[in-house]
MDAnalysis code that builds the backbone (N, CA, C; Angstrom):
import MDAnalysis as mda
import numpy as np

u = mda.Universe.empty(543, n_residues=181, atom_resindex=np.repeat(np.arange(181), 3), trajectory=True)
u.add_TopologyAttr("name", ["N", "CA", "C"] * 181)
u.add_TopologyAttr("resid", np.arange(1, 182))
u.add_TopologyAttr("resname", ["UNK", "UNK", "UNK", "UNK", "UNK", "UNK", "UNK", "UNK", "UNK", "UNK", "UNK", "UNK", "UNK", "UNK", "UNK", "UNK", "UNK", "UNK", "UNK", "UNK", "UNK", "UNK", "UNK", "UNK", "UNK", "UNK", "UNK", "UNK", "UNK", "UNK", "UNK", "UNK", "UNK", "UNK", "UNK", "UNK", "UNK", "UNK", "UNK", "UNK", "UNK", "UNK", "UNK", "UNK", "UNK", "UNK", "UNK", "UNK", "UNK", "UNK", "UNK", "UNK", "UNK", "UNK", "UNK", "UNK", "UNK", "UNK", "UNK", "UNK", "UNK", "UNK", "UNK", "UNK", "UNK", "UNK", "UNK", "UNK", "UNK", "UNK", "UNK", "UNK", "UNK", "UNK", "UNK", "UNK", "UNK", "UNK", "UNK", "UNK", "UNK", "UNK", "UNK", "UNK", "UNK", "UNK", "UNK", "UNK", "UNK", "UNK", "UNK", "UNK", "UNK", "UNK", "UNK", "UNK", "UNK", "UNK", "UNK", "UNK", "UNK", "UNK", "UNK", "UNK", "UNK", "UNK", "UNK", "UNK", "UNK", "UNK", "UNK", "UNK", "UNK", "UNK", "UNK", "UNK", "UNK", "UNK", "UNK", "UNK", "UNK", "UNK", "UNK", "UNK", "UNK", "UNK", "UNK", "UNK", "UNK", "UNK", "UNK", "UNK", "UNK", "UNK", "UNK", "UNK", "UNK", "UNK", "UNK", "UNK", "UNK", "UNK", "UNK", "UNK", "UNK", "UNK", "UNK", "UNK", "UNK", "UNK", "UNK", "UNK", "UNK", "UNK", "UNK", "UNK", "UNK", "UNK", "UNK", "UNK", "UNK", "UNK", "UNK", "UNK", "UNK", "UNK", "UNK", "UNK", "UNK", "UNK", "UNK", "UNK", "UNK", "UNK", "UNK", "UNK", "UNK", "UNK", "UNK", "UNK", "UNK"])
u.atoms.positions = np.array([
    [0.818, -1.193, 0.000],
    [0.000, 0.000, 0.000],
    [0.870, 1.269, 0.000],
    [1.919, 1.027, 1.094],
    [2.592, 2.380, 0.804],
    [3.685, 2.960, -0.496],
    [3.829, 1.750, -0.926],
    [4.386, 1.854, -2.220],
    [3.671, 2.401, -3.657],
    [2.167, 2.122, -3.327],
    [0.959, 2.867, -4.627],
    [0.882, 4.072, -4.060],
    [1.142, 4.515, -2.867],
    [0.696, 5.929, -2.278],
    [2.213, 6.716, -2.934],
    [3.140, 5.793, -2.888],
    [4.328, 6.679, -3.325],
    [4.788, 6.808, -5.031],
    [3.984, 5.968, -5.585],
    [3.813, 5.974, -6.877],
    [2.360, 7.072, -7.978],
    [1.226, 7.465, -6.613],
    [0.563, 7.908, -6.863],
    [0.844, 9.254, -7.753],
    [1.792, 10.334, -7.265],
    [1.757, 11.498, -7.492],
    [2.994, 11.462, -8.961],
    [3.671, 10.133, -9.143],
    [3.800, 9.983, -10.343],
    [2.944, 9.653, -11.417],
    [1.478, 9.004, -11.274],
    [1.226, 8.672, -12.066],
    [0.158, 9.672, -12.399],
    [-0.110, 10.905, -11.891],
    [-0.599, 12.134, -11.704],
    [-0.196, 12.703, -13.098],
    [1.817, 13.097, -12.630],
    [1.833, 13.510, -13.531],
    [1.584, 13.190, -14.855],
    [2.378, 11.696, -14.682],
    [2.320, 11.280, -16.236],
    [0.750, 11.422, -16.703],
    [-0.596, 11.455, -16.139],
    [-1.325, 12.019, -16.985],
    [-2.151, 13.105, -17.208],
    [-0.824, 14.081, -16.859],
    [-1.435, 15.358, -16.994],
    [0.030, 15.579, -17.984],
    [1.074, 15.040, -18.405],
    [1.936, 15.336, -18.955],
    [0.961, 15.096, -20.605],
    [0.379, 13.900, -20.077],
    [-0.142, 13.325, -21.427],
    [-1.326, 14.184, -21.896],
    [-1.845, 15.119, -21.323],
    [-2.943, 15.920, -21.475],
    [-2.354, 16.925, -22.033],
    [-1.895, 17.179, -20.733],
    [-0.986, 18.666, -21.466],
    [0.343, 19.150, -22.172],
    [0.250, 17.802, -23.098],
    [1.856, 18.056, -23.901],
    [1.258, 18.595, -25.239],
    [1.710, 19.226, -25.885],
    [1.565, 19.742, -27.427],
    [1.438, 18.608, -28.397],
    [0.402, 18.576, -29.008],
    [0.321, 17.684, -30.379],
    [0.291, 16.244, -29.544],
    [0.509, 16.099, -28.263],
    [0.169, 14.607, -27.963],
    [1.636, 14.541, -27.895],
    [2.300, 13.316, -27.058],
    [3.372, 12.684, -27.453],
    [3.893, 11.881, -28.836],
    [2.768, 11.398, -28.667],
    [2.600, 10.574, -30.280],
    [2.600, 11.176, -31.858],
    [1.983, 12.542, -32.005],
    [2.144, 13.517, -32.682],
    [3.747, 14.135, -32.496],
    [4.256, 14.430, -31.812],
    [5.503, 15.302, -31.546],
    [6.871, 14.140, -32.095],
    [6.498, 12.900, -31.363],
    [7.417, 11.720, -32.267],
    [7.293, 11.858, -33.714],
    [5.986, 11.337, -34.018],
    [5.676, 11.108, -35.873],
    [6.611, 12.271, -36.448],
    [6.289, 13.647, -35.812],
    [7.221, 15.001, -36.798],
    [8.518, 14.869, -36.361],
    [8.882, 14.329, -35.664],
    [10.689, 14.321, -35.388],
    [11.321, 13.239, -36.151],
    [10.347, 11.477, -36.832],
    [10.490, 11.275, -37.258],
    [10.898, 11.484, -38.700],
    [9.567, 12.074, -39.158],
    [9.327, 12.136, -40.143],
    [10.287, 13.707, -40.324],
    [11.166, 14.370, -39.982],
    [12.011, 15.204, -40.016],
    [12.899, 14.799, -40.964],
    [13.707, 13.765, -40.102],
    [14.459, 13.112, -40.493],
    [14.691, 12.260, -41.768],
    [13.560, 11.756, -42.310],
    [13.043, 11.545, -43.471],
    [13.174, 12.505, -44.655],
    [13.033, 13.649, -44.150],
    [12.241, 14.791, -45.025],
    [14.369, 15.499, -45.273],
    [14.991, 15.541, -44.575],
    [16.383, 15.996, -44.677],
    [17.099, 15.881, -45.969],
    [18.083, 16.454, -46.781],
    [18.753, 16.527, -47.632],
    [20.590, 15.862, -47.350],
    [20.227, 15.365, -48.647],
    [21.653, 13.796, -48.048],
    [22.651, 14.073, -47.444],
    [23.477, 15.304, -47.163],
    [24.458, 15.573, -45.798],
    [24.072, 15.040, -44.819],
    [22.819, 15.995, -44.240],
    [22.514, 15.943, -43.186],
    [21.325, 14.613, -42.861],
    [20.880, 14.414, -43.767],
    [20.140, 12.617, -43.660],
    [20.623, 11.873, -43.112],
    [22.061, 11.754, -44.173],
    [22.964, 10.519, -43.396],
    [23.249, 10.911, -42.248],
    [23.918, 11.638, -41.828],
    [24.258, 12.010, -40.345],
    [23.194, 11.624, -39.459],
    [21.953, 11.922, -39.416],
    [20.963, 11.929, -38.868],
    [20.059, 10.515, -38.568],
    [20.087, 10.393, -40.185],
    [19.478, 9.015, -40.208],
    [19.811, 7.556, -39.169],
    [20.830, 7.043, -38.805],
    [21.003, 6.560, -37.756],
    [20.678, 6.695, -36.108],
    [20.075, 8.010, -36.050],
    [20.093, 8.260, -34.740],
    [18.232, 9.535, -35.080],
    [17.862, 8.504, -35.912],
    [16.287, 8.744, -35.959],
    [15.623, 8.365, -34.710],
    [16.087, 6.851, -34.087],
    [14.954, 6.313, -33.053],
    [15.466, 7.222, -31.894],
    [16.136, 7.790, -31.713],
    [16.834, 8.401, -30.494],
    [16.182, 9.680, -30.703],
    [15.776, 10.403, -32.256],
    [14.998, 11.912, -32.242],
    [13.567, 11.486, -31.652],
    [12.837, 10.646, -31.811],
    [11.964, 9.890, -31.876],
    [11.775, 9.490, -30.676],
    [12.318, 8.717, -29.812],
    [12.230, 8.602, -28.745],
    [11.998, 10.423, -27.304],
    [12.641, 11.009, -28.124],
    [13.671, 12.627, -26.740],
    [12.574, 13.562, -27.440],
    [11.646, 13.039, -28.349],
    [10.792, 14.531, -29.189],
    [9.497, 15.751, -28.347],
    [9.656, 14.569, -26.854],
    [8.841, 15.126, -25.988],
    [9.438, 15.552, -25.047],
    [11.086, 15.565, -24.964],
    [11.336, 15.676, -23.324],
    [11.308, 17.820, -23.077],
    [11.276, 18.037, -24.103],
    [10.801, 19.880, -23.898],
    [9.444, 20.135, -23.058],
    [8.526, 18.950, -23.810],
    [7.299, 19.121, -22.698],
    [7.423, 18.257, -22.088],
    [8.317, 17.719, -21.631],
    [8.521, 17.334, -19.812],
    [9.486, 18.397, -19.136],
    [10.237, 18.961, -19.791],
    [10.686, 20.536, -18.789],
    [9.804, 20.994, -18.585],
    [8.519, 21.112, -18.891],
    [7.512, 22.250, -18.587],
    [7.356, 21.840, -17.060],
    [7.389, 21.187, -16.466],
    [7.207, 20.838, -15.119],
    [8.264, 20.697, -14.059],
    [9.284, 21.321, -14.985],
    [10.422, 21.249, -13.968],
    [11.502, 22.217, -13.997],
    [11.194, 23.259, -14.831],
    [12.048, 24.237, -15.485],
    [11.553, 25.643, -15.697],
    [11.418, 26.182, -14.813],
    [10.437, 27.371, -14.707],
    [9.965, 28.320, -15.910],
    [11.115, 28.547, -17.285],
    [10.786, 29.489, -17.985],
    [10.552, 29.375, -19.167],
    [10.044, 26.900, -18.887],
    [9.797, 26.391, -19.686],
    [8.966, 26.675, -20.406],
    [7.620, 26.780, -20.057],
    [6.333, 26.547, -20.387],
    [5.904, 27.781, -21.548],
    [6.487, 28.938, -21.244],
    [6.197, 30.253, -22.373],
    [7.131, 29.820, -23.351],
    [8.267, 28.999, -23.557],
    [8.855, 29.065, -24.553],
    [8.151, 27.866, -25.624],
    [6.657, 27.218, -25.381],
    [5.772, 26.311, -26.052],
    [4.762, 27.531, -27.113],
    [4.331, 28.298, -26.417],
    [3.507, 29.415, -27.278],
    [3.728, 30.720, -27.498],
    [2.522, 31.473, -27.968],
    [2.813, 32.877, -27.893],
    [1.150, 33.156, -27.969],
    [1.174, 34.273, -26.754],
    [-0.645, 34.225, -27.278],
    [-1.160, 35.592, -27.847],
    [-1.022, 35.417, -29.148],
    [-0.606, 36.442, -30.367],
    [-1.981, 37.344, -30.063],
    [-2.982, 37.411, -29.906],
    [-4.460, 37.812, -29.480],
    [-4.472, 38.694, -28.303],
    [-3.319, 38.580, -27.497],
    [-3.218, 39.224, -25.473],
    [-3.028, 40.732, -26.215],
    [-3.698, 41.301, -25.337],
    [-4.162, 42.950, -25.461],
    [-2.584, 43.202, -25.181],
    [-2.126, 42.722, -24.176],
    [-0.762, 43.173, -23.655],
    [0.703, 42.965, -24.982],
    [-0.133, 42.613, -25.981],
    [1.216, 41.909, -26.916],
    [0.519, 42.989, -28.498],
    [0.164, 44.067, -28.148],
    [-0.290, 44.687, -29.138],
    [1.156, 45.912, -29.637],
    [1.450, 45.835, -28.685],
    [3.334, 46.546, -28.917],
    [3.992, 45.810, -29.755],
    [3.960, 44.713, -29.496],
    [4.250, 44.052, -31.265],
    [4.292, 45.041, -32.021],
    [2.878, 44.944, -32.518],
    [2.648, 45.466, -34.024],
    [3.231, 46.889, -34.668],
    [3.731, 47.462, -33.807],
    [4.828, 48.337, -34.808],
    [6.188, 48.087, -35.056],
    [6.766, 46.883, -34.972],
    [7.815, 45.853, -35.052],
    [7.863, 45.849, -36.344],
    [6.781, 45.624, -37.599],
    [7.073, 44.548, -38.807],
    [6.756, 42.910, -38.075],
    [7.167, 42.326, -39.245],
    [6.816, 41.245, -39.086],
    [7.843, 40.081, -38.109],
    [8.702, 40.515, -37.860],
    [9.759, 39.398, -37.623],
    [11.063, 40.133, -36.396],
    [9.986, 40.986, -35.668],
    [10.915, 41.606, -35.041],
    [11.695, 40.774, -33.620],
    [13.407, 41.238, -34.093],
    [14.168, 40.430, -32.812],
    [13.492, 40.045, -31.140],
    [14.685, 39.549, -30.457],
    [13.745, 39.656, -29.210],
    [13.926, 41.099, -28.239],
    [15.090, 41.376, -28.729],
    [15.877, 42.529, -27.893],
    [14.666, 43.894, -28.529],
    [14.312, 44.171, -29.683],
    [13.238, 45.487, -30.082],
    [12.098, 45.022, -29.572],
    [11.992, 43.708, -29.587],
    [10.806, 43.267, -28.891],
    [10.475, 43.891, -27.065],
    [11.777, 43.673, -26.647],
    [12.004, 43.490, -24.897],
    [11.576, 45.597, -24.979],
    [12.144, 45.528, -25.427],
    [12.003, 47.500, -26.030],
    [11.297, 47.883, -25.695],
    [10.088, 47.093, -26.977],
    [8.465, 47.740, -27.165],
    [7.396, 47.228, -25.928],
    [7.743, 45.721, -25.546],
    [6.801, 45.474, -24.589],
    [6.844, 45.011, -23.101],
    [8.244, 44.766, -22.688],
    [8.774, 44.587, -21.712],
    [9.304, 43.376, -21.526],
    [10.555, 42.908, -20.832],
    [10.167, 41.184, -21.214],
    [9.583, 40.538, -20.305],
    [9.140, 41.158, -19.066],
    [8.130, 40.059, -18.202],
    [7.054, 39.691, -19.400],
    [6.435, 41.349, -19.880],
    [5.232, 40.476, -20.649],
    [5.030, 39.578, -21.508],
    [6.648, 39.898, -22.109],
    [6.794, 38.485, -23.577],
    [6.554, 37.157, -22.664],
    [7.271, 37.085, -21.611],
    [7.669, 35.562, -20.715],
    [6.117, 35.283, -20.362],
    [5.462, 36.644, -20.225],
    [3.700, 36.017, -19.187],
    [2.943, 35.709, -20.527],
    [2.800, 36.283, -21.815],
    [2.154, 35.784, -22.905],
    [3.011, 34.583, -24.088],
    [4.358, 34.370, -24.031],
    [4.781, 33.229, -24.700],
    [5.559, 34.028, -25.480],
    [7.267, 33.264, -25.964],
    [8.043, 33.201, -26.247],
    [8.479, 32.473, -27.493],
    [7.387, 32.202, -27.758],
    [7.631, 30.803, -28.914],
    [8.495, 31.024, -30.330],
    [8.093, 32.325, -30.961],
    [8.816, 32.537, -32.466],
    [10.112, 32.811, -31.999],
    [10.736, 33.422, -31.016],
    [12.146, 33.532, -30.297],
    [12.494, 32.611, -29.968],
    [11.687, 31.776, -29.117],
    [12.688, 30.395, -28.540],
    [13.057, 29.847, -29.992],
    [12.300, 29.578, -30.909],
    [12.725, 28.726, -32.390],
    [13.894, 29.145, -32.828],
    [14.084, 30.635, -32.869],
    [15.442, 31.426, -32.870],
    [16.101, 30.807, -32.467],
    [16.479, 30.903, -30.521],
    [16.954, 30.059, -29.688],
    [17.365, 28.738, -29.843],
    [16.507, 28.496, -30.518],
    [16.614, 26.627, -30.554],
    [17.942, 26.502, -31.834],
    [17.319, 26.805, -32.579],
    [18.221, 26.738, -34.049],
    [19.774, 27.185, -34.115],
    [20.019, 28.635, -32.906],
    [21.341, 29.265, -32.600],
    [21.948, 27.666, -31.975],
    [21.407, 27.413, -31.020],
    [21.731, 26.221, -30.577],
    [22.649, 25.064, -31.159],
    [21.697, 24.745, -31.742],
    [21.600, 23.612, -33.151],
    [22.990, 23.831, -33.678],
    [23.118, 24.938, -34.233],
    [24.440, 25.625, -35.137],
    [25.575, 25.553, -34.440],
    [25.332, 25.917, -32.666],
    [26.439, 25.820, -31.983],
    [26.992, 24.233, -31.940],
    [25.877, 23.652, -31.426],
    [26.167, 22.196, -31.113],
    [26.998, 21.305, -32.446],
    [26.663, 21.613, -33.619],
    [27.291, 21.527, -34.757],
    [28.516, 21.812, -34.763],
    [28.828, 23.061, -34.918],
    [30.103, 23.654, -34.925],
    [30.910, 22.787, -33.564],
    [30.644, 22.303, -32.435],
    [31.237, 21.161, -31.672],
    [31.706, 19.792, -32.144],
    [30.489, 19.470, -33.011],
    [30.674, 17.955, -33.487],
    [30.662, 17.128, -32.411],
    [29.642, 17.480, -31.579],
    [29.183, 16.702, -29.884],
    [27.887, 16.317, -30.687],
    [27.796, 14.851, -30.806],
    [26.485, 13.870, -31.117],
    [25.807, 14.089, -30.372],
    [26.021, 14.269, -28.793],
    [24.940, 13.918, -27.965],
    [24.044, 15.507, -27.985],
    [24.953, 16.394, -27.851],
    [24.618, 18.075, -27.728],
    [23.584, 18.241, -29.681],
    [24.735, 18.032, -30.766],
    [23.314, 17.851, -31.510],
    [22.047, 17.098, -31.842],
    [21.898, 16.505, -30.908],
    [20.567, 15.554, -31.302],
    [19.591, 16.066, -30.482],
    [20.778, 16.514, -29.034],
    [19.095, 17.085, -27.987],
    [18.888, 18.605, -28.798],
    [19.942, 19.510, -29.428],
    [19.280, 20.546, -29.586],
    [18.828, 20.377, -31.027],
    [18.590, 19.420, -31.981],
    [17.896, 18.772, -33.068],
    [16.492, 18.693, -32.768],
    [16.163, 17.804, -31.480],
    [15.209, 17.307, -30.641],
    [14.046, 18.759, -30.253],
    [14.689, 19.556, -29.934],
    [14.219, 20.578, -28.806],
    [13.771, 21.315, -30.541],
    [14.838, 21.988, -31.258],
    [14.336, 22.808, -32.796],
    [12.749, 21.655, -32.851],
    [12.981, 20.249, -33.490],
    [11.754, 20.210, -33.887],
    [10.493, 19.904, -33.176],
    [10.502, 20.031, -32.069],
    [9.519, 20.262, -30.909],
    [8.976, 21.668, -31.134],
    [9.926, 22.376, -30.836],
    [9.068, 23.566, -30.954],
    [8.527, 24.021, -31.770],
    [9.407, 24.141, -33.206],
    [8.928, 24.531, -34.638],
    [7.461, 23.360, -35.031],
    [7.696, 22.619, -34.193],
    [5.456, 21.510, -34.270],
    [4.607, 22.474, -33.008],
    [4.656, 22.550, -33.018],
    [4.412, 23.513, -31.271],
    [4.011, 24.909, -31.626],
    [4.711, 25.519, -32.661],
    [4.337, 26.640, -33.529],
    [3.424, 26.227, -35.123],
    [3.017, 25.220, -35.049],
    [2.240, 24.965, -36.263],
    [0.785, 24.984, -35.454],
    [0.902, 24.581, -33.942],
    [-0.678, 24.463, -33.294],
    [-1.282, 25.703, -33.182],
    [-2.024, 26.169, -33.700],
    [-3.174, 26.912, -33.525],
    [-3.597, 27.567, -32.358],
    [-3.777, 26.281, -31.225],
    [-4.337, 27.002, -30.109],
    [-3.096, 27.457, -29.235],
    [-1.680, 27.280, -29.942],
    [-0.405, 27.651, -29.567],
    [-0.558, 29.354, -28.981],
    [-1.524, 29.711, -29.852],
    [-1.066, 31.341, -30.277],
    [-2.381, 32.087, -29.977],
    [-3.098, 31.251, -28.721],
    [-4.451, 32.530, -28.601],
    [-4.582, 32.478, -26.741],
    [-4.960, 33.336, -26.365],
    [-5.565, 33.613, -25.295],
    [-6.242, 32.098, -24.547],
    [-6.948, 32.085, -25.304],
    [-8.426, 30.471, -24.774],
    [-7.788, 29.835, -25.466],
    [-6.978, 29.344, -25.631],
    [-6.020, 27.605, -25.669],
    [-6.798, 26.438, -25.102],
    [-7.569, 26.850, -24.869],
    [-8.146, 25.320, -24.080],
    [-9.356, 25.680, -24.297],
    [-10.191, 26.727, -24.734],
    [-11.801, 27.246, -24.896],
    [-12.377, 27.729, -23.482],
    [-11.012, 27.911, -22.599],
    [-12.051, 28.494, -21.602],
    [-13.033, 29.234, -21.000],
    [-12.574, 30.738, -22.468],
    [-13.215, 31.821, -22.399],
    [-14.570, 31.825, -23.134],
    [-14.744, 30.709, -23.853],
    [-15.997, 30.489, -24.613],
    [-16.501, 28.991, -24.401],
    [-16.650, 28.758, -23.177],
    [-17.514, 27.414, -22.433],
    [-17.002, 26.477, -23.376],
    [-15.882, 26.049, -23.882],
    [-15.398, 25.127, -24.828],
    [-14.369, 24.648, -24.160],
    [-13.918, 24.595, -22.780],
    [-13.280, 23.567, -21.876],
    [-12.732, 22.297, -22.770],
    [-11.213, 22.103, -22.550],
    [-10.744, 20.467, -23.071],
    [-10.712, 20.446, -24.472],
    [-10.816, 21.330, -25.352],
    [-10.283, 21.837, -26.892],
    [-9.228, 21.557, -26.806],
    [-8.386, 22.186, -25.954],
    [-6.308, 21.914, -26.152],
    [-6.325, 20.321, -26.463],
    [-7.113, 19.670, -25.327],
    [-6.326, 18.052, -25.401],
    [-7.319, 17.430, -26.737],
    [-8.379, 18.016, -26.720],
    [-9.019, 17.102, -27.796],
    [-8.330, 17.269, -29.301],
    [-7.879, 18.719, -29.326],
    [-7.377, 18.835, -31.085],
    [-5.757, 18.848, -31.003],
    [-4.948, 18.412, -29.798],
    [-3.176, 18.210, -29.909],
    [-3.319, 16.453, -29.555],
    [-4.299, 16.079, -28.452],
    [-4.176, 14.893, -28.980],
    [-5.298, 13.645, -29.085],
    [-6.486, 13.340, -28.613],
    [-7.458, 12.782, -28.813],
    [-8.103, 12.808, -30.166],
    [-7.776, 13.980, -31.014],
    [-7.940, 13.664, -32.747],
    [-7.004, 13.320, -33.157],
    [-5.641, 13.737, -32.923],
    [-4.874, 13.067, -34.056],
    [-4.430, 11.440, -33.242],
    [-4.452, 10.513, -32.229],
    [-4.136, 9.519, -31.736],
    [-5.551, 8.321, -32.479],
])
């Protein structure tokens, strides 16, 4: 008995990890797979061997969300927040630093980080490269195509991510993963 009581608050998380991960776990694998697939023959071959390993690590970004405090904004951006209307005299693609400028960066961190972290991710990527450390490019391989799927979701980028504000409760998990599973 005391061993299910001490297993309990693991198995909590794991299904709220599974609720609340982007695109599902199962979704976030298929695109890290299918990445790898999709690559041009340099970087295929390199890659191609160490597919089940992208495949396997394609979720561990949304398992920082629970353990990494400044995880969770770097999954979205909630492009709709009254507070993120300083944007819009940016252009389209403005850095993070004119960004921090126009709107402050608590508020970027309290409404989401997401088109920057991809930045982030990719500087990464390039660094870890320029090392020729296997293990350093595959997690920051891993982490780029997590997020760049993460920025294709929809409810990535609004306010009511989940339909709360319009009695539509449980939208996030039904359209990242109960439709596509």
């Amino acid at each position: 008995m005391t061993r299910l009581i001490r297993l309990y608050p693991l198995a909590i998380l794991c299904l709220l990890a599974q609720v609340f991960g982007a695109w599902g776990f199962a979704v976030h694998r298929h695109i890290n797979a299918a990445a790898v697939d999709a690559l041009s023959p340099p970087l295929r071959g390199w890659f191609l061997p160490h597919r089940d390993w992208l495949f396997d690590h394609a979720v561990d970004a949304d398992k920082r969300k629970h353990m990494v405090k400044r995880e969770p904004p770097k999954h979205y951006v909630d492009l709709d927040a009254p507070a993120l209307s300083c944007l819009d005299t940016l252009g389209p693609a403005p850095w993070f630093d004119r960004a921090v400028l126009a709107c402050k960066e608590d508020t970027l961190w309290e409404y989401g980080v997401l088109p920057w972290n991809i930045q982030w991710a990719y500087m990464r990527l390039v660094a870890a490269m320029d090392t020729g450390i296997a293990e350093s490019i595959l997690r920051a391989a891993s982490d780029l195509g997590h997020y760049a799927a993460d920025a294709h979701v929809p409810l990535h980028t609004t306010v009511n991510y989940n339909g709360q504000l319009t009695g539509q409760d449980g939208i996030h998990a039904l359209w990242e993963t109960r439709l596509p599973e």
